[in-house]
Backbone as a printed PyTorch tensor [residue, N CA C, xyz], in Angstrom:
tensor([[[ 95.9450,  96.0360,  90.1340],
         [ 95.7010,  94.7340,  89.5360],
         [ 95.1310,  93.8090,  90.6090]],

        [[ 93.9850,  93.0690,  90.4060],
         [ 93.4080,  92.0070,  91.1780],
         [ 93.9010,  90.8460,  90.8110]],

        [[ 94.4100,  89.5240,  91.6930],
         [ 94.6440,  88.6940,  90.8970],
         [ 93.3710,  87.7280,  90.3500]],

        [[ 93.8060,  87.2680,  89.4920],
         [ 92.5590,  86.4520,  88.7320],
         [ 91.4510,  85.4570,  89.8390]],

        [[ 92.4000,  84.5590,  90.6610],
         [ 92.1880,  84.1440,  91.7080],
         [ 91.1020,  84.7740,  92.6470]],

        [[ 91.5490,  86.1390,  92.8080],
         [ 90.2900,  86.8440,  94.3190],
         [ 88.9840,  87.4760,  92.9880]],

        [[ 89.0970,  87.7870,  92.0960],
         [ 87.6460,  88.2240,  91.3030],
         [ 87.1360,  87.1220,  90.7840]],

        [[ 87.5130,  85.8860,  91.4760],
         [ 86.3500,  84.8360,  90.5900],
         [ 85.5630,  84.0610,  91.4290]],

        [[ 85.9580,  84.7230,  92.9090],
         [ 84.7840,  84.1280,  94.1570],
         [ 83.8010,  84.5270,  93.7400]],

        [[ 82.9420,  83.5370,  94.3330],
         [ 81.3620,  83.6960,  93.6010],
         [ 80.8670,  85.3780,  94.9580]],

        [[ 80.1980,  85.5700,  94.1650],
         [ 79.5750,  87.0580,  94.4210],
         [ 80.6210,  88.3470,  94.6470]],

        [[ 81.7020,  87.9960,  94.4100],
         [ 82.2920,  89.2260,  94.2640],
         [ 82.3870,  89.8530,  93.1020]],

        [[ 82.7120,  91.2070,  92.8010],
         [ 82.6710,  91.7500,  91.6440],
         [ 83.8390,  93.1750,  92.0090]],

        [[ 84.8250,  93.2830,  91.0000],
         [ 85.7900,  93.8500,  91.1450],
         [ 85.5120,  95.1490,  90.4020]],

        [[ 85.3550,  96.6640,  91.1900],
         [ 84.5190,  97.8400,  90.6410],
         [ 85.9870,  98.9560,  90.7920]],

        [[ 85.4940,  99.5140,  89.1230],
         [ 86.3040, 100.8190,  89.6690],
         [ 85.5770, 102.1040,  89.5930]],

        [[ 85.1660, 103.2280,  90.9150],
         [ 84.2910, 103.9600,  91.2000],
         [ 85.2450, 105.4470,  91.5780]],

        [[ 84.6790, 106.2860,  91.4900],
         [ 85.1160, 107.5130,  92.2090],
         [ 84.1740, 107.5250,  93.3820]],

        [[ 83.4390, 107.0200,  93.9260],
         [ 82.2510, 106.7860,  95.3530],
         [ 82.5700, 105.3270,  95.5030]],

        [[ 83.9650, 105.0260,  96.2270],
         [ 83.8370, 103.5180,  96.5480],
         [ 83.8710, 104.0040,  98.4120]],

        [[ 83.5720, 104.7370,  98.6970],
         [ 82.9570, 104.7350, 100.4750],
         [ 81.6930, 104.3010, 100.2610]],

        [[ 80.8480, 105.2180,  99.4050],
         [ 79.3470, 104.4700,  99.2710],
         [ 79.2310, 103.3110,  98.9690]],

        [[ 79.5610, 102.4570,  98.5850],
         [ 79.5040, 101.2920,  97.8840],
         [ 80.8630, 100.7830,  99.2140]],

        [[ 81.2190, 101.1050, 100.1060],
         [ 81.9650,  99.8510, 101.2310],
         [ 80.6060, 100.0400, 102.0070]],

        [[ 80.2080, 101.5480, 102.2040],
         [ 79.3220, 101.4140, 103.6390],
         [ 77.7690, 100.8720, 103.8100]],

        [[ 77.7160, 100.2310, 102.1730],
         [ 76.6670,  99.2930, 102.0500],
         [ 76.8340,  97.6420, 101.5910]],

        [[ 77.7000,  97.0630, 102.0230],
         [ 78.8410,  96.1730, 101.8690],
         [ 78.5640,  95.7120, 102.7440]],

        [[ 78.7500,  94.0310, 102.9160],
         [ 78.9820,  93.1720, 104.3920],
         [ 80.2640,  93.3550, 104.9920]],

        [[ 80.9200,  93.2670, 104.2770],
         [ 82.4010,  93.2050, 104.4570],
         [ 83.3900,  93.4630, 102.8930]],

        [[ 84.3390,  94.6120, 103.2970],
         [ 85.4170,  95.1520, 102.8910],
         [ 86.9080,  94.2230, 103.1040]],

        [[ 87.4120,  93.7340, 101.6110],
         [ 88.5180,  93.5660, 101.8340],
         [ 89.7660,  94.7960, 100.5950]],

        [[ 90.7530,  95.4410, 101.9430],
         [ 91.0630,  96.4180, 101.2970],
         [ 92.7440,  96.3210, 102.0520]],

        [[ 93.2290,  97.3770, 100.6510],
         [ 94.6800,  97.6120, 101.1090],
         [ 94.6560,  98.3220, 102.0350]],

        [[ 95.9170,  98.5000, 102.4520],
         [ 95.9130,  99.7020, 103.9870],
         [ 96.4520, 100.9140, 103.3750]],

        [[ 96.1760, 101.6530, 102.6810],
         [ 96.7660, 102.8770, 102.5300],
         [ 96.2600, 103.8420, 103.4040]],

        [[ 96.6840, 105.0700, 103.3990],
         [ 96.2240, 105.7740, 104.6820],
         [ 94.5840, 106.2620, 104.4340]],

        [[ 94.2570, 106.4980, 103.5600],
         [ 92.9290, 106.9340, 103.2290],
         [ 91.7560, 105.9850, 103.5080]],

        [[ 92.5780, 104.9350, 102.2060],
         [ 91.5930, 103.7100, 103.0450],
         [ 91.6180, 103.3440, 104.5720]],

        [[ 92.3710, 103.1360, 104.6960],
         [ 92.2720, 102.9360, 106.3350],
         [ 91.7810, 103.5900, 106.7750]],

        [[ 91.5790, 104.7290, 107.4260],
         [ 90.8520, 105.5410, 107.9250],
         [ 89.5790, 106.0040, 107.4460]],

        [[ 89.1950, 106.1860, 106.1030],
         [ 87.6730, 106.0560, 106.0050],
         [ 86.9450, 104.7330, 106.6010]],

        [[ 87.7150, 103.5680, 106.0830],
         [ 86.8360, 102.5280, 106.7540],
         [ 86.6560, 102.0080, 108.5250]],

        [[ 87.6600, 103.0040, 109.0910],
         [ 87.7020, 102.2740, 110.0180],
         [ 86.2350, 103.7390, 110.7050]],

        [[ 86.6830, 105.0670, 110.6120],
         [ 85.8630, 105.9100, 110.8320],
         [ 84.6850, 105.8420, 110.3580]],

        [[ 84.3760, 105.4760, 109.4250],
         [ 83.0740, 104.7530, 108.8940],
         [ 82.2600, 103.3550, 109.2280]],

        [[ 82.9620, 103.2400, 110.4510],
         [ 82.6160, 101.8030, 110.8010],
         [ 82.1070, 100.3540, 109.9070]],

        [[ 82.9580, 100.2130, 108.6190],
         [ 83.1060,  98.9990, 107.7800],
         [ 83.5750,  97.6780, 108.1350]],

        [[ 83.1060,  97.3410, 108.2830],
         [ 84.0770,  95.8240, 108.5350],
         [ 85.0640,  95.1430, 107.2480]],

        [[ 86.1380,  95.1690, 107.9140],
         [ 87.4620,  95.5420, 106.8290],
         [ 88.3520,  94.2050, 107.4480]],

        [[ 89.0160,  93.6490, 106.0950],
         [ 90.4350,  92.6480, 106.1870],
         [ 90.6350,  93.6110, 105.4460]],

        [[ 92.2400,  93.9530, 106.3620],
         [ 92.9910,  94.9670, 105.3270],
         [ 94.0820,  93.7270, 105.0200]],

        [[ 94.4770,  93.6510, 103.2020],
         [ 95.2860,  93.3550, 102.5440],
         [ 96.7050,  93.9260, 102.6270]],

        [[ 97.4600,  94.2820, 103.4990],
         [ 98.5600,  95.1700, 103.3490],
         [ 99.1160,  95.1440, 101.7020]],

        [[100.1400,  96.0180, 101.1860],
         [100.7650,  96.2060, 100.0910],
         [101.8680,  96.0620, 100.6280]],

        [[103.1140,  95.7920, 100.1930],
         [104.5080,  95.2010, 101.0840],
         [105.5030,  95.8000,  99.6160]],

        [[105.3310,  96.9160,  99.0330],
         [106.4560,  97.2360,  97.5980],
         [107.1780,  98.2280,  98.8220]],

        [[108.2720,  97.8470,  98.7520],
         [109.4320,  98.7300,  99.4540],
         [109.4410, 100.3200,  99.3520]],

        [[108.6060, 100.7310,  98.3880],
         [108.4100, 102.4740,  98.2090],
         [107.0530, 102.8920,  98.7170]],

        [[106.5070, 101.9280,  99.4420],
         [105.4600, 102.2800, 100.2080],
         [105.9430, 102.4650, 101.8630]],

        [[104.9060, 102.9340, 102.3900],
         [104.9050, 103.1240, 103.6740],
         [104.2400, 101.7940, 104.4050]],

        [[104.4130, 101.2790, 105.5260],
         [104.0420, 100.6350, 106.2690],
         [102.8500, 100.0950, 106.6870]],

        [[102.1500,  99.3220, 105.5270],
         [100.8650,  99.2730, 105.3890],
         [100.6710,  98.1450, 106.1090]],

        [[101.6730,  97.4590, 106.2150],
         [101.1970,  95.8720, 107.5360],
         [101.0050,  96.7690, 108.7120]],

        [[102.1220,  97.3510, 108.9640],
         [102.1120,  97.5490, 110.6990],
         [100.4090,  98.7730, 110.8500]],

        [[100.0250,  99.3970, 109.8850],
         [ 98.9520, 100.1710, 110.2460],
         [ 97.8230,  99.2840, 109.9760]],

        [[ 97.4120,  97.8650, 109.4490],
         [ 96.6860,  97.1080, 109.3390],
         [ 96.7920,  96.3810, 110.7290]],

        [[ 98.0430,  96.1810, 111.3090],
         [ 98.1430,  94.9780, 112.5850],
         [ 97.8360,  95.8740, 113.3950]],

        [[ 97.6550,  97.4700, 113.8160],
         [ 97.6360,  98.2970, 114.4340],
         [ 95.8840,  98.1530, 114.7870]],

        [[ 95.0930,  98.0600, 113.9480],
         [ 93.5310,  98.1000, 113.8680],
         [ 93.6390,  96.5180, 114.3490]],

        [[ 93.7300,  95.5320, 113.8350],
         [ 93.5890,  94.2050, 113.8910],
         [ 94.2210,  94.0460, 115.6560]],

        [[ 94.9510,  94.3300, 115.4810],
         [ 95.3400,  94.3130, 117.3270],
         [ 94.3780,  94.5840, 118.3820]],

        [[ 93.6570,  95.0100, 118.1970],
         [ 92.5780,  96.2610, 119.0400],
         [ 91.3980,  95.7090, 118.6580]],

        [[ 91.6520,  94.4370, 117.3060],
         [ 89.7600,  94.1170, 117.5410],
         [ 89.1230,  94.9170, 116.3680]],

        [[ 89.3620,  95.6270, 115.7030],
         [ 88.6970,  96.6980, 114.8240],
         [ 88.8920,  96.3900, 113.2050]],

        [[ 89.0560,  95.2810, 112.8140],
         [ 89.6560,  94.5560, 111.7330],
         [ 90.1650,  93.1810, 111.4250]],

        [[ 90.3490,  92.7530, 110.4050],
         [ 91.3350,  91.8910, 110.4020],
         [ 93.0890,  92.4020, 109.3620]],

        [[ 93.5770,  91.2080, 109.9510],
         [ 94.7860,  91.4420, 108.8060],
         [ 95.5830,  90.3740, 107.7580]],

        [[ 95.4440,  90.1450, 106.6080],
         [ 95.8010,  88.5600, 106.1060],
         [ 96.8190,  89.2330, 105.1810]],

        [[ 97.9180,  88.7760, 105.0350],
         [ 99.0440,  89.2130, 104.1100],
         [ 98.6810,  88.7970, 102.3880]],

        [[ 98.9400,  89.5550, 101.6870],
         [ 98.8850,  88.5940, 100.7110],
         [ 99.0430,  87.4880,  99.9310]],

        [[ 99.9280,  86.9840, 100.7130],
         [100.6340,  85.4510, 100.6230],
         [ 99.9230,  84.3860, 100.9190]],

        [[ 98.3280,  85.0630, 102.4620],
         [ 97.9800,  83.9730, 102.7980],
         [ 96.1130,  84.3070, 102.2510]],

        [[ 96.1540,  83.6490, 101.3190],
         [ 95.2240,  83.6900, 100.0580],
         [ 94.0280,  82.4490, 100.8320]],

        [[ 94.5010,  81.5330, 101.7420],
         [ 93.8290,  80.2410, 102.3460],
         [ 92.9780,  80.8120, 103.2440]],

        [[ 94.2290,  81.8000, 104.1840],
         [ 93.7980,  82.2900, 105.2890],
         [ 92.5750,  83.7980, 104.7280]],

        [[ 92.7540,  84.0460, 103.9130],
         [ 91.7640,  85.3470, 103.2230],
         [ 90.4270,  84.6890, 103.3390]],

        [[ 90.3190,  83.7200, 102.6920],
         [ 89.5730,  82.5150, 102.5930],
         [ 88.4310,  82.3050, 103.6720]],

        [[ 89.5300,  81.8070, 104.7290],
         [ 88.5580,  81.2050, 105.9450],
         [ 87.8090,  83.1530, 106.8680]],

        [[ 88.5730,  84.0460, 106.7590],
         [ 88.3160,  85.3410, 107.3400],
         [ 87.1100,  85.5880, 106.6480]],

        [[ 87.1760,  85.6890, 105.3400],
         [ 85.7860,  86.0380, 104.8670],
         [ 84.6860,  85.3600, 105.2140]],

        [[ 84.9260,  83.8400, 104.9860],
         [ 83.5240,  83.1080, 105.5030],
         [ 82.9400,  83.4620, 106.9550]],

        [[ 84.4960,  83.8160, 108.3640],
         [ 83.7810,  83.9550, 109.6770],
         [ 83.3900,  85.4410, 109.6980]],

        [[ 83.7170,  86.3460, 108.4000],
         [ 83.1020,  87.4060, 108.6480],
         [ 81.7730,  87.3890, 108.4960]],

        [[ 81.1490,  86.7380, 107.3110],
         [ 80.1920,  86.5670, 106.5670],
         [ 79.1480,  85.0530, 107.3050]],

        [[ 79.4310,  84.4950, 107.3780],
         [ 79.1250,  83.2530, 107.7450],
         [ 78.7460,  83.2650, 109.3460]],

        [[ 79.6040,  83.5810, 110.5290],
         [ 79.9340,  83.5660, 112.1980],
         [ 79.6990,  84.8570, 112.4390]],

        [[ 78.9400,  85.7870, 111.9360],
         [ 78.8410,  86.7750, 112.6420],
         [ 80.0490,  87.9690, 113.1860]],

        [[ 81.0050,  87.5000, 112.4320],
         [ 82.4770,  88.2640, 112.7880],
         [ 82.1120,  89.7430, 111.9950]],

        [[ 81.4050,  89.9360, 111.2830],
         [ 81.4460,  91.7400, 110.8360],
         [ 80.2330,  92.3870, 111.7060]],

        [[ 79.3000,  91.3950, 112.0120],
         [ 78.8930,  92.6610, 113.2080],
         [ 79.3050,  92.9090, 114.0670]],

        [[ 80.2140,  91.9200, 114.8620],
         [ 81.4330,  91.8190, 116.3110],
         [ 82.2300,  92.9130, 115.9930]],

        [[ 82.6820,  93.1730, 114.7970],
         [ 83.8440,  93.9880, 114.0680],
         [ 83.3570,  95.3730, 113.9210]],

        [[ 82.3010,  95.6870, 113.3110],
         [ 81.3320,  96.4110, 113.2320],
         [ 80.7820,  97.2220, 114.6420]],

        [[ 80.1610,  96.5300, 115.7270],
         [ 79.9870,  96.8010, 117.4440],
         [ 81.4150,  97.5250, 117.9330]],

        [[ 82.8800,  96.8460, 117.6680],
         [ 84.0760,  97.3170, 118.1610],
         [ 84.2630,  98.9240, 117.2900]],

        [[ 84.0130,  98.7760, 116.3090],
         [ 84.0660, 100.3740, 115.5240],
         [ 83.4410, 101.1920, 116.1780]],

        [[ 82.4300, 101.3260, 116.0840],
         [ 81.1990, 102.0890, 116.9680],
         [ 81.6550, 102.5480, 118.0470]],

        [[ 81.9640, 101.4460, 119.0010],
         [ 82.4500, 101.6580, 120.2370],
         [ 83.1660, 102.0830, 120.1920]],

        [[ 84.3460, 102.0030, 119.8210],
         [ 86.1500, 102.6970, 119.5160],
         [ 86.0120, 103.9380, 119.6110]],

        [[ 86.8080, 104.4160, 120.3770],
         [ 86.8910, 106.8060, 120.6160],
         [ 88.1120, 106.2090, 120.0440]],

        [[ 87.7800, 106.6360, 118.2680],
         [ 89.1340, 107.2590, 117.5810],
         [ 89.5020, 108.6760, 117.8310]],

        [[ 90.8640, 109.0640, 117.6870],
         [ 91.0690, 110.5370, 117.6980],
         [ 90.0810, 111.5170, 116.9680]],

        [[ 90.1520, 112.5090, 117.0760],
         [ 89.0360, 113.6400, 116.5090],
         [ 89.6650, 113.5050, 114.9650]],

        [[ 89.3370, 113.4720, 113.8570],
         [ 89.7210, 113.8300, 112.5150],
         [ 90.0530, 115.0310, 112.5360]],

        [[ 91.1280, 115.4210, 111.7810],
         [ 91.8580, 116.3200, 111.7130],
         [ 91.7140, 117.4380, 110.2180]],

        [[ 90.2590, 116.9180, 109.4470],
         [ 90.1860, 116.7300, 108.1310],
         [ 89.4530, 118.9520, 108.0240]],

        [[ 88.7620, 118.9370, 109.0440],
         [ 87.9110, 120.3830, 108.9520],
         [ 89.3870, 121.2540, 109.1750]],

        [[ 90.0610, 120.9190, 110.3690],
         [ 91.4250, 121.8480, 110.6040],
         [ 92.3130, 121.9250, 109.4780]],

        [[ 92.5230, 120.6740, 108.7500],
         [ 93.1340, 120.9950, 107.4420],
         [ 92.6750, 122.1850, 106.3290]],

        [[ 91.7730, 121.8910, 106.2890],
         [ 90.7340, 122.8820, 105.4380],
         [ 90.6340, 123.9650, 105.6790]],

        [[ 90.5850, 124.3340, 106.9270],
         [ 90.5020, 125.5340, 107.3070],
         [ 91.8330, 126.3220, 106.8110]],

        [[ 92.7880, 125.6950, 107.3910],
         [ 94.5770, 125.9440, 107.1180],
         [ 94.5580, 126.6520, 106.0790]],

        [[ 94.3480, 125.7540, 105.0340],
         [ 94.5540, 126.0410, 103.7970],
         [ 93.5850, 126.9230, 103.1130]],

        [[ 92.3210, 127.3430, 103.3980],
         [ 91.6760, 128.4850, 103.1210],
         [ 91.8550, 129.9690, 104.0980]],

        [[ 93.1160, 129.7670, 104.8090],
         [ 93.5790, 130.8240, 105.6880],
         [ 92.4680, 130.8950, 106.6410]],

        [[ 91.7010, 130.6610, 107.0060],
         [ 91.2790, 130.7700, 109.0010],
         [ 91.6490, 129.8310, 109.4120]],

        [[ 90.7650, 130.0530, 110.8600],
         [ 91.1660, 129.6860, 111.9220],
         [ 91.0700, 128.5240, 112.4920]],

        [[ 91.9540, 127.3200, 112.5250],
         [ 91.2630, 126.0670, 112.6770],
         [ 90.4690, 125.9520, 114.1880]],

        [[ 89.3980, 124.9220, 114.1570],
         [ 88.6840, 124.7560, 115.4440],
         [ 89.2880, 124.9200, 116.7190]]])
């Protein structure tokens, strides 16, 4: 559920896709929950991302892996509470040049190797890399 509030900024448009990587990695800027998938496509994909954490007690720790990127420069992080502060992030992403700054730090960043071919392999019985 989006609240009514964030789909009625002017030029946004609230999509539901089975190809929403294609449609972030042609995007100015990504604002997204932190789940583990998302997180890591966008950050490995070098997107410029405010991650939204999700905070429902049967989730996993989606602030601390959002403040984890945002710490380091590679993101931002606005809780959902702070709807003002969402606000002003988007404009200095969009507006100040903050998603190509954000964008330059991705690039640059030596994330760990993805672990995604060794999985695959696993599970079709050979040999991982």
């Amino acid at each position: 559920m989006v609240p009514a509030g964030l789909a009625s900024w002017r030029n946004t448009c609230v999509v539901q896709t089975q190809n929403a990587l294609a449609l972030c990695q042609i995007a100015d800027l990504v604002v997204s929950a932190t789940g583990y998938n998302s997180f890591h496509e966008l950050l490995y994909h070098a997107v410029p991302t405010i991650f939204v954490p999700q905070m429902a007690t049967f989730m996993d720790d989606q602030e601390r892996r959002a403040r984890a990127a945002s710490d380091r420069g590679l993101a931002e992080t606005v809780l959902a509470h702070e709807v003002l502060l969402l606000e002003r992030e988007v404009r200095a992403f969009l507006d100040k040049d903050k998603a190509e700054r954000i964008r330059a730090a991705l690039v640059a960043a030596t994330l760990p190797e993805p672990g995604n071919c060794d999985a695959a392999a696993l599970i079709l019985g050979e040999e991982p890399r």
